[in-house]
Biopython code that builds the backbone (N, CA, C, O; Angstrom):
import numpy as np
from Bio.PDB.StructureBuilder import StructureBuilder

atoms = [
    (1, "UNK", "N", (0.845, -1.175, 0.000)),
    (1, "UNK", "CA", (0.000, 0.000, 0.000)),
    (1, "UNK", "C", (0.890, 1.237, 0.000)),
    (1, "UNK", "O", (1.880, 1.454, 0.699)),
    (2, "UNK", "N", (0.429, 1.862, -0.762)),
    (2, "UNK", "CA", (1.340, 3.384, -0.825)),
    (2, "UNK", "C", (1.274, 4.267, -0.278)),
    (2, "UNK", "O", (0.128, 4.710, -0.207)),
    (3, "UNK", "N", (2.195, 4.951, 0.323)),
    (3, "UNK", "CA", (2.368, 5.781, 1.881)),
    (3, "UNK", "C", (1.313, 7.038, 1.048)),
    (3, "UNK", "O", (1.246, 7.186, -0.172)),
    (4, "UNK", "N", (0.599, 7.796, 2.034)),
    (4, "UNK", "CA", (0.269, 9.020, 1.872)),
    (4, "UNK", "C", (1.275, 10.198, 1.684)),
    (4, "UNK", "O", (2.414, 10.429, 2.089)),
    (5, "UNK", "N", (0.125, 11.018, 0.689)),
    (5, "UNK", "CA", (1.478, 12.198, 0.441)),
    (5, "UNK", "C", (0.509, 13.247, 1.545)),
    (5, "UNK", "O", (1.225, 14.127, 2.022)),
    (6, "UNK", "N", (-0.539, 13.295, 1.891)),
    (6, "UNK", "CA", (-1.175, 14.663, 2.574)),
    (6, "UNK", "C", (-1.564, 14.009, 4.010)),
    (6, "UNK", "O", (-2.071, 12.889, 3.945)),
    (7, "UNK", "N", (-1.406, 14.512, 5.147)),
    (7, "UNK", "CA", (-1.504, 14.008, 6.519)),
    (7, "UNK", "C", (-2.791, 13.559, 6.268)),
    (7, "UNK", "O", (-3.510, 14.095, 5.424)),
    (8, "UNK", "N", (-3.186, 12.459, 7.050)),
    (8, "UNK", "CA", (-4.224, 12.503, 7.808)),
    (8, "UNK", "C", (-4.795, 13.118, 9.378)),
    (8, "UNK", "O", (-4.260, 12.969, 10.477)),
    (9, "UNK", "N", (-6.040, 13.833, 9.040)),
    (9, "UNK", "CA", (-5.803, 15.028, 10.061)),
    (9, "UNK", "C", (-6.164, 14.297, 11.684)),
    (9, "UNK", "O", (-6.020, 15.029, 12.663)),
    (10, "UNK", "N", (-6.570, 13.033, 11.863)),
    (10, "UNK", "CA", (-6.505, 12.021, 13.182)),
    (10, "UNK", "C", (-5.352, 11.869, 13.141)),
    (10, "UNK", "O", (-4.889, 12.260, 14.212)),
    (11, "UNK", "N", (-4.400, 11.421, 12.330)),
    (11, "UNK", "CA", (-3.127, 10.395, 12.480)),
    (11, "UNK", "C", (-1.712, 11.475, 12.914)),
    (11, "UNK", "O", (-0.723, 11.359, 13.638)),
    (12, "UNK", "N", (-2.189, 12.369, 12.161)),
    (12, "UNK", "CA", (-1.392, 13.826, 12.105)),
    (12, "UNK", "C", (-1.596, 14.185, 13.779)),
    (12, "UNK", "O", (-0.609, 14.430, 14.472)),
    (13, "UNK", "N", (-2.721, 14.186, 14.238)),
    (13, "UNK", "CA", (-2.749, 14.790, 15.675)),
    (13, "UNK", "C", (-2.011, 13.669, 16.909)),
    (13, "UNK", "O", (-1.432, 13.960, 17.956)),
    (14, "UNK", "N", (-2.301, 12.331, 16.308)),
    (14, "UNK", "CA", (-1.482, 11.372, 17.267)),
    (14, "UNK", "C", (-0.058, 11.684, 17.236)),
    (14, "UNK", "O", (0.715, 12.049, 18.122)),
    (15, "UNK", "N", (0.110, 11.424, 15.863)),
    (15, "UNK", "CA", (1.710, 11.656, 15.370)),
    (15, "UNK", "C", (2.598, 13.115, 15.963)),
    (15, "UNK", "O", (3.738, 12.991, 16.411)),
    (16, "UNK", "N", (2.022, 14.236, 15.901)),
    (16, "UNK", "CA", (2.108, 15.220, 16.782)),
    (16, "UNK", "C", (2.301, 15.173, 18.648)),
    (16, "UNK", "O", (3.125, 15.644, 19.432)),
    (17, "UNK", "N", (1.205, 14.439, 18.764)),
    (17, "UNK", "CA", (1.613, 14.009, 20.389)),
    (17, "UNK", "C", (2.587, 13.160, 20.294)),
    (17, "UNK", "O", (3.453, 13.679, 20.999)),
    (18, "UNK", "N", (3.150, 11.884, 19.754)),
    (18, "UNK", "CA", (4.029, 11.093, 19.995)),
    (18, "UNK", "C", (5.164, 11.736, 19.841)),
    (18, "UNK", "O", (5.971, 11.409, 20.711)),
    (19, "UNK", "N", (5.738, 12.860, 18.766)),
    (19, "UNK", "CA", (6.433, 13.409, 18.611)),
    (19, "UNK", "C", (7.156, 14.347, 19.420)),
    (19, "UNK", "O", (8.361, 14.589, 19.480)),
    (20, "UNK", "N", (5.861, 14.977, 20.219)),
    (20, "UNK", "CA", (6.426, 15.666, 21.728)),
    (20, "UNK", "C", (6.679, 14.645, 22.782)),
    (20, "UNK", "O", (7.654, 14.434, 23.503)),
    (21, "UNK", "N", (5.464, 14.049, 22.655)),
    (21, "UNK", "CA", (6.449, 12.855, 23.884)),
    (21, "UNK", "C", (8.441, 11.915, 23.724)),
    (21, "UNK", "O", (9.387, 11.613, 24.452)),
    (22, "UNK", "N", (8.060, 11.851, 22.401)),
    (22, "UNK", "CA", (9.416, 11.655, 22.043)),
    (22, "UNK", "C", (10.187, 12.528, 22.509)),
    (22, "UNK", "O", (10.596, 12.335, 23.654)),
    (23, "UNK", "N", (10.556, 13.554, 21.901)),
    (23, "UNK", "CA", (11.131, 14.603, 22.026)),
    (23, "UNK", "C", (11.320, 15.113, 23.214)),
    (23, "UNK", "O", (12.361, 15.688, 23.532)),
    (24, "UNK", "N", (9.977, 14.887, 24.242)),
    (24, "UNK", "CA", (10.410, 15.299, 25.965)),
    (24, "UNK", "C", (11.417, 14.274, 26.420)),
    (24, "UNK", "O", (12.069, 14.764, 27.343)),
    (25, "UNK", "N", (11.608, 13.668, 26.283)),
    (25, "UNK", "CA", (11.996, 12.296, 26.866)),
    (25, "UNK", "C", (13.351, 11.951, 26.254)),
    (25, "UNK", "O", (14.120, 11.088, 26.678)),
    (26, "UNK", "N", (13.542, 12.769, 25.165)),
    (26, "UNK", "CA", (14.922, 12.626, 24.534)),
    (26, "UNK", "C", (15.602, 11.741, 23.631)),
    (26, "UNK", "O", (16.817, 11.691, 23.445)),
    (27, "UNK", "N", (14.317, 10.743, 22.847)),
    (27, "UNK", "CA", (14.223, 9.283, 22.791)),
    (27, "UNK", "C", (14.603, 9.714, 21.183)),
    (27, "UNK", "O", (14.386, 10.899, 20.933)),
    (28, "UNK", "N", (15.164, 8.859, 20.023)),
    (28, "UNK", "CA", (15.319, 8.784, 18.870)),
    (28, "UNK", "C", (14.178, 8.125, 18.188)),
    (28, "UNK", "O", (13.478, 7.365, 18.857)),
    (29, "UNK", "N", (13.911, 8.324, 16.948)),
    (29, "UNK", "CA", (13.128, 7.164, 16.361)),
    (29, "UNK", "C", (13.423, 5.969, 16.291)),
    (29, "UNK", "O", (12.479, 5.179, 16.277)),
    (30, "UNK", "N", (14.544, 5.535, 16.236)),
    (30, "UNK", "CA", (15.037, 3.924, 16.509)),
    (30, "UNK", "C", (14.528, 3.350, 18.120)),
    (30, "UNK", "O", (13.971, 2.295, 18.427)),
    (31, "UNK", "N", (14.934, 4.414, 18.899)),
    (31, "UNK", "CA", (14.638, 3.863, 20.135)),
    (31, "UNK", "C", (13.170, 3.635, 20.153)),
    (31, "UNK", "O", (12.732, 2.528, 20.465)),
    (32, "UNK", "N", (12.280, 4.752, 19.796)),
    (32, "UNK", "CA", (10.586, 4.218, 19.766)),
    (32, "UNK", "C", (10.134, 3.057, 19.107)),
    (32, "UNK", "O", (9.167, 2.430, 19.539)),
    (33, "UNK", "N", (10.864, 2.656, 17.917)),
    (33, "UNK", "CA", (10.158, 1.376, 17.119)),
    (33, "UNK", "C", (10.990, 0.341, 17.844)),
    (33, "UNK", "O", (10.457, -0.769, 17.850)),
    (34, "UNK", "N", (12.122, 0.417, 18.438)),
    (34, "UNK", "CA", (12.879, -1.093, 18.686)),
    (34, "UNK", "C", (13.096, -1.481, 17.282)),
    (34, "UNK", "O", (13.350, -0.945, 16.204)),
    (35, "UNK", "N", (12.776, -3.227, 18.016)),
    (35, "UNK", "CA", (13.054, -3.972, 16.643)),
    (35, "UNK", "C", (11.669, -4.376, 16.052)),
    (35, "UNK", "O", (11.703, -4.940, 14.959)),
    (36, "UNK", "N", (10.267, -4.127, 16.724)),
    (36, "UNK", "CA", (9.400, -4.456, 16.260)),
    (36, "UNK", "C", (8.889, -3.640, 14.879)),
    (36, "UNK", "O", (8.257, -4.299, 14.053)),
    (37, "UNK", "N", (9.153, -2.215, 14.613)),
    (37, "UNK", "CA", (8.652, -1.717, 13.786)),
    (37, "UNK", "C", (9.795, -0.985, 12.989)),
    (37, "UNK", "O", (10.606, -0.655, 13.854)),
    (38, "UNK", "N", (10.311, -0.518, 11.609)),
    (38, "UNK", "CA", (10.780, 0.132, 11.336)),
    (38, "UNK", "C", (10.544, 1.653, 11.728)),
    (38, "UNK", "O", (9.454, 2.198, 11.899)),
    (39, "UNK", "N", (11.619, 2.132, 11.818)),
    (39, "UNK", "CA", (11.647, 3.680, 12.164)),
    (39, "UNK", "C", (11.037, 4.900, 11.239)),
    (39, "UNK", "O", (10.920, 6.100, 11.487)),
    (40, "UNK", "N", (10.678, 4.089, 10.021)),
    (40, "UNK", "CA", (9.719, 5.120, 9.169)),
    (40, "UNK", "C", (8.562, 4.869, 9.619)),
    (40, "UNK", "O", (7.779, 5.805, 9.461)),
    (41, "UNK", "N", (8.059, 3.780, 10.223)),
    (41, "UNK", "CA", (6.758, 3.721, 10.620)),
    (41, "UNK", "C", (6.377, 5.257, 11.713)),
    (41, "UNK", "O", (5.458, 6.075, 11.671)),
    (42, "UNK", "N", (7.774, 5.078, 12.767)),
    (42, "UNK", "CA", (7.612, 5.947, 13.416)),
    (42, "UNK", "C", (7.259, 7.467, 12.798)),
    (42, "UNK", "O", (6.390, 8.249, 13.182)),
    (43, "UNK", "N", (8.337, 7.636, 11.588)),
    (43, "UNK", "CA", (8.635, 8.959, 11.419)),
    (43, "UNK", "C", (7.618, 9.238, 10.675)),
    (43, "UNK", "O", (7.258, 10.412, 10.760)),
    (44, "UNK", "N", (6.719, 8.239, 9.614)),
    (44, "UNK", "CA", (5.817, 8.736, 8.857)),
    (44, "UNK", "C", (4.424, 8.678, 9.880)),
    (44, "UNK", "O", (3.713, 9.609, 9.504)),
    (45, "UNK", "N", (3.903, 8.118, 10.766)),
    (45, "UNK", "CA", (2.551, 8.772, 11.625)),
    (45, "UNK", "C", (3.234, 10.041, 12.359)),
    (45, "UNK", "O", (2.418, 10.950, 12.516)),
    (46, "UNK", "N", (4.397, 10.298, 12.798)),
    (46, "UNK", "CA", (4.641, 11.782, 13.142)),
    (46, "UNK", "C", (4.154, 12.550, 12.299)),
    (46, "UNK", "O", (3.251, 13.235, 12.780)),
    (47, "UNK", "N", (4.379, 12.752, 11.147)),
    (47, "UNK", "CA", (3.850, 13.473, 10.031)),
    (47, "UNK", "C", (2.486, 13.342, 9.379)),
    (47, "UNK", "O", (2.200, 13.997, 8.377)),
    (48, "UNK", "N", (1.320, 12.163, 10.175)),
    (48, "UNK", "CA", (0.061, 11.918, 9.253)),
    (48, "UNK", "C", (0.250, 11.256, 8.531)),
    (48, "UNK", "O", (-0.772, 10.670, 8.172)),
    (49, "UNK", "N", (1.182, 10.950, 8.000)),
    (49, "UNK", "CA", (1.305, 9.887, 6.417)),
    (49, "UNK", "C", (1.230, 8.935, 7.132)),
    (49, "UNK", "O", (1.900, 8.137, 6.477)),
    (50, "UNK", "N", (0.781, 8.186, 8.364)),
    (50, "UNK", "CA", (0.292, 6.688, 8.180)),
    (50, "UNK", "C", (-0.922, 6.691, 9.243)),
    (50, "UNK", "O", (-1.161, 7.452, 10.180)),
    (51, "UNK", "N", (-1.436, 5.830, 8.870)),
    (51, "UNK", "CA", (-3.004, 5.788, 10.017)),
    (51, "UNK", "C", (-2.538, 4.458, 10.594)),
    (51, "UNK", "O", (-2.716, 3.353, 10.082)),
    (52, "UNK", "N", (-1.892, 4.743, 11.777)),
    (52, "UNK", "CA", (-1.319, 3.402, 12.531)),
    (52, "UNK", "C", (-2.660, 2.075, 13.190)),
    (52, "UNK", "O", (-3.714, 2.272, 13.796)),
    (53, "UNK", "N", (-2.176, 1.123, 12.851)),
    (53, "UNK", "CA", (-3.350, 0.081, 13.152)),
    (53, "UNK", "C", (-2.786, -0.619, 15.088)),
    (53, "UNK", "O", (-1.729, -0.433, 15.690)),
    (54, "UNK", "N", (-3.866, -1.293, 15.448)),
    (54, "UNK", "CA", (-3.126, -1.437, 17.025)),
    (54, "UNK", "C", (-1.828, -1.612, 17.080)),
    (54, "UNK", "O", (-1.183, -0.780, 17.719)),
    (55, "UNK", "N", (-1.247, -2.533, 16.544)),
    (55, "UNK", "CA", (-0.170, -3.203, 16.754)),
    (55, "UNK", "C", (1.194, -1.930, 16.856)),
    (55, "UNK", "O", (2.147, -1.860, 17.631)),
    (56, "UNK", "N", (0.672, -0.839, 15.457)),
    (56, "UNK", "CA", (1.653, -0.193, 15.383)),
    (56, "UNK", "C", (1.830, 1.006, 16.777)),
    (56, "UNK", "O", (2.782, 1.323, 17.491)),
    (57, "UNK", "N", (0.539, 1.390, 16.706)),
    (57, "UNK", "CA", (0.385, 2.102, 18.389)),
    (57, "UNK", "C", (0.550, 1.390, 19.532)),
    (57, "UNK", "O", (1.007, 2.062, 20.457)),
    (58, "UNK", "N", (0.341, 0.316, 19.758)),
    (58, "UNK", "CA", (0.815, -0.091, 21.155)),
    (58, "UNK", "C", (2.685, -0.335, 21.053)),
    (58, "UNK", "O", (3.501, -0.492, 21.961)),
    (59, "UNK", "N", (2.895, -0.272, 19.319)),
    (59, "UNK", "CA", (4.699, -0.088, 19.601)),
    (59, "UNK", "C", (5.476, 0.720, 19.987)),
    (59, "UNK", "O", (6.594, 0.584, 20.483)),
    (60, "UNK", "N", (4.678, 1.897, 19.682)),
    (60, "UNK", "CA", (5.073, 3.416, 19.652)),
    (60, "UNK", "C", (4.682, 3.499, 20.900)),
    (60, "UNK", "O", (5.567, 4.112, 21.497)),
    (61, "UNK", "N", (3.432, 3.078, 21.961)),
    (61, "UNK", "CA", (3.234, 3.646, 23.020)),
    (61, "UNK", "C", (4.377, 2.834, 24.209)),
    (61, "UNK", "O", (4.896, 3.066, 25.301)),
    (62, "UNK", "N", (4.349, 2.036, 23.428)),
    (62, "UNK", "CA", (5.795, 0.832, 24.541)),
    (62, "UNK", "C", (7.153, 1.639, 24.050)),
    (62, "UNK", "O", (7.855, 1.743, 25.056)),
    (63, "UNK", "N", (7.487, 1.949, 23.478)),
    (63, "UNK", "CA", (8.716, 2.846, 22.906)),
    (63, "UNK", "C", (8.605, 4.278, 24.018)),
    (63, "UNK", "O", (9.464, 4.539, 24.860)),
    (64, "UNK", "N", (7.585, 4.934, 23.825)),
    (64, "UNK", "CA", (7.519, 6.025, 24.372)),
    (64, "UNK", "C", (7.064, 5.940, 26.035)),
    (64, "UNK", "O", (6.562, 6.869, 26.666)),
    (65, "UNK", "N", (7.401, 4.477, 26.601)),
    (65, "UNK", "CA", (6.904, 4.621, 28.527)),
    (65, "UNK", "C", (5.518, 4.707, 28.452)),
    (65, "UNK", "O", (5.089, 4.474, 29.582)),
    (66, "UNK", "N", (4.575, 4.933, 27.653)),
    (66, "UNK", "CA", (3.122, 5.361, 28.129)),
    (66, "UNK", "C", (1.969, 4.376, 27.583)),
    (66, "UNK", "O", (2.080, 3.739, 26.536)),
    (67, "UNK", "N", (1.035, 4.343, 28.291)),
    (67, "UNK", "CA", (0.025, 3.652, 27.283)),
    (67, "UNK", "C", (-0.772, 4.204, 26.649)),
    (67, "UNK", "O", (-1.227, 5.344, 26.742)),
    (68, "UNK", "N", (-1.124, 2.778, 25.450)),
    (68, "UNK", "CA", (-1.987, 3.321, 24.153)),
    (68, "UNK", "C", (-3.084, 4.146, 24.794)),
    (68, "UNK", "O", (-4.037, 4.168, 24.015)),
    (69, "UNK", "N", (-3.307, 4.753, 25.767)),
    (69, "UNK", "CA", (-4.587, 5.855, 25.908)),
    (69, "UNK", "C", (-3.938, 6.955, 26.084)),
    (69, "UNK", "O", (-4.543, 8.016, 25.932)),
    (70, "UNK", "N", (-2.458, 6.949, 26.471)),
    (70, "UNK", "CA", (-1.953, 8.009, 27.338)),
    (70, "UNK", "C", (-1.647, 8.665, 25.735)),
    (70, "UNK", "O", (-1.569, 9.884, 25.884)),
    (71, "UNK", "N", (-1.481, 8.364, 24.516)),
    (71, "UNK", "CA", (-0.894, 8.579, 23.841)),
    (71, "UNK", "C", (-2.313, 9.323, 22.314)),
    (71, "UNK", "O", (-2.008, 10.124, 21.431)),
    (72, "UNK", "N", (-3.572, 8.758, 22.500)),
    (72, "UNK", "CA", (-4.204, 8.495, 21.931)),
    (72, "UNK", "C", (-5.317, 9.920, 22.768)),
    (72, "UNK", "O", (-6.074, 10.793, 22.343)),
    (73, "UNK", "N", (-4.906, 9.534, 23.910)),
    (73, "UNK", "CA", (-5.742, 11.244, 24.821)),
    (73, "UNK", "C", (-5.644, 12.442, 23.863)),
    (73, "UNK", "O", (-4.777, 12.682, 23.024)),
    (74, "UNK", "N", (-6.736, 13.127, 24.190)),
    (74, "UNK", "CA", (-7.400, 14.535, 23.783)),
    (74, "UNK", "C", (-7.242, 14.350, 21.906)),
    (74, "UNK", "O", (-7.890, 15.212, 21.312)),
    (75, "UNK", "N", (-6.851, 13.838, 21.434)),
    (75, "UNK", "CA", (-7.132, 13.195, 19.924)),
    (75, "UNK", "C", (-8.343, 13.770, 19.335)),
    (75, "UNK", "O", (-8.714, 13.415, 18.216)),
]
sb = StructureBuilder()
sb.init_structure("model")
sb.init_model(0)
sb.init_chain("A")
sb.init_seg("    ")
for serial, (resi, resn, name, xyz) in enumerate(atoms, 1):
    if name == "N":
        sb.init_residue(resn, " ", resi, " ")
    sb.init_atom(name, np.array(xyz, "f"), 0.0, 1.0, " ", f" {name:<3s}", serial, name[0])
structure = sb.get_structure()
């Protein structure tokens, strides 16, 4: 399936929070995906270009210390 070129404006607002949580915390994109997900997964829902399915959010929320609600809040 072919990545999006224009955010999605849900995925865009998660990707936005994960991005500050990243970023508070000091964490790289490698460190958020591990080995379970590639690091574009990460970098493209930062940006909206992906509409992450569970698996990919509960990776990102285990990467980032928090859980999938903590991450998915005010959305």
């Amino acid at each position: 399936m072919p990545r999006r070129t224009i955010p999605d404006p849900l995925a865009l607002k998660v990707g936005k929070k994960a991005a500050a949580l990243r970023e508070a915390k000091g964490l790289t994109l490698e460190q958020v995906a591990g080995t379970k997900i590639d690091k574009g997964h990460v970098s493209s829902l930062e940006r909206g270009l992906l509409v992450p399915n569970l698996h990919t959010l509960k990776v990102i929320a285990d990467g980032l210390g928090v859980t999938m609600s903590k991450l998915v809040e005010g959305c």
